[in-house]
C-alpha positions as CSV (number, residue, x, y, z in Angstrom):
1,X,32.0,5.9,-20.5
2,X,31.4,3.3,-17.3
3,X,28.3,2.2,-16.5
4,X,27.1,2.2,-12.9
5,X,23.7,0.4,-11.8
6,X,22.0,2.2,-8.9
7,X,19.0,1.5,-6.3
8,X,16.7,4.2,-5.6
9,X,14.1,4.0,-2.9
10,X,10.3,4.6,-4.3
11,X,10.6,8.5,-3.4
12,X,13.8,9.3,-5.4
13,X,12.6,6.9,-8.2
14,X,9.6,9.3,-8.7
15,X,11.7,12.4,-8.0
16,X,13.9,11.5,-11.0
17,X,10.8,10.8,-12.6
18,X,9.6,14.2,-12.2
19,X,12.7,15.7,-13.0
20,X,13.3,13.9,-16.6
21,X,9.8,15.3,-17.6
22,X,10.0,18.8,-16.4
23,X,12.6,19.8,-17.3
24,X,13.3,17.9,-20.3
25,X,15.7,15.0,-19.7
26,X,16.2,12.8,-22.4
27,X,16.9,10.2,-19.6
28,X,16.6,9.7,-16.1
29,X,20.8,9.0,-16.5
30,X,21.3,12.5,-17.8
31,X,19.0,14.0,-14.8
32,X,21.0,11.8,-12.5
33,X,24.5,13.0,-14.0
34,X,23.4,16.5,-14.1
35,X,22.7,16.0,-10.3
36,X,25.9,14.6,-9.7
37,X,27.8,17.7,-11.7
38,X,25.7,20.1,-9.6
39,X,26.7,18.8,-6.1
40,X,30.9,18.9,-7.7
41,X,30.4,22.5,-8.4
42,X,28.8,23.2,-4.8
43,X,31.9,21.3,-3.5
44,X,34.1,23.5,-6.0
45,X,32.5,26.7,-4.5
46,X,32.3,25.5,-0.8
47,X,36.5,25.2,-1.2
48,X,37.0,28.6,-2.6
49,X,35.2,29.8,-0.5
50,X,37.1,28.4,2.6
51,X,40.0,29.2,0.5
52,X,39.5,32.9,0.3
53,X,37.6,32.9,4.1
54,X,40.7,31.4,5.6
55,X,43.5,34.2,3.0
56,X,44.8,37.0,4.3
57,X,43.1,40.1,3.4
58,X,44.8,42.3,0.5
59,X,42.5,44.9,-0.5
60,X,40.3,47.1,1.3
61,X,36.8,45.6,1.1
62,X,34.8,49.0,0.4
63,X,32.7,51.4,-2.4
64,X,35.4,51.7,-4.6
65,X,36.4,48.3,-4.7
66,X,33.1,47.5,-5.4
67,X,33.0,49.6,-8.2
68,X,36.3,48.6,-9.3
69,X,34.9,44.8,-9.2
70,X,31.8,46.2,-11.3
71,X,33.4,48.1,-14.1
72,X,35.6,45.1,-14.5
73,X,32.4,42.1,-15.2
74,X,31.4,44.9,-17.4
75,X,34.5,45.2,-20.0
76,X,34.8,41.5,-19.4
77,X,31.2,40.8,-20.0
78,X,31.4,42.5,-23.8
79,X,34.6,41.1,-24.9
């Protein structure tokens, strides 16, 4: 692991702060990194979501396939 050194103004200092002891950091390096992870998934879900936006359409988007989509988290779900 690579070590980074970063400046924070006063306000995101004592955000971090906050963060580490509410929700139980061990360090304000593992609330940073969590942070970081957080905004790649975002990213991650902003692209497939252009992805599919910008896709052709394949399936009729309607009760059925809504129900379809349903029954099918539910097998997966109890796999």
């Amino acid at each position: 692991m690579s070590k980074m050194n970063i400046s924070l103004p006063d306000g995101l200092t004592s955000f971090v702060d906050q963060q580490v002891a509410q929700r139980g950091y061990a360090t304000s390096s593992e609330c940073v990194r969590e942070l970081i992870r957080q905004d790649q998934d975002r990213g991650k879900l902003r692209s497939m979501l252009l992805e599919g936006a910008l896709s052709p359409a394949t399936t009729p988007i309607d009760e059925s396939y809504f129900s379809d989509l349903c029954a099918h988290i539910n097998r997966s779900a109890f796999k």
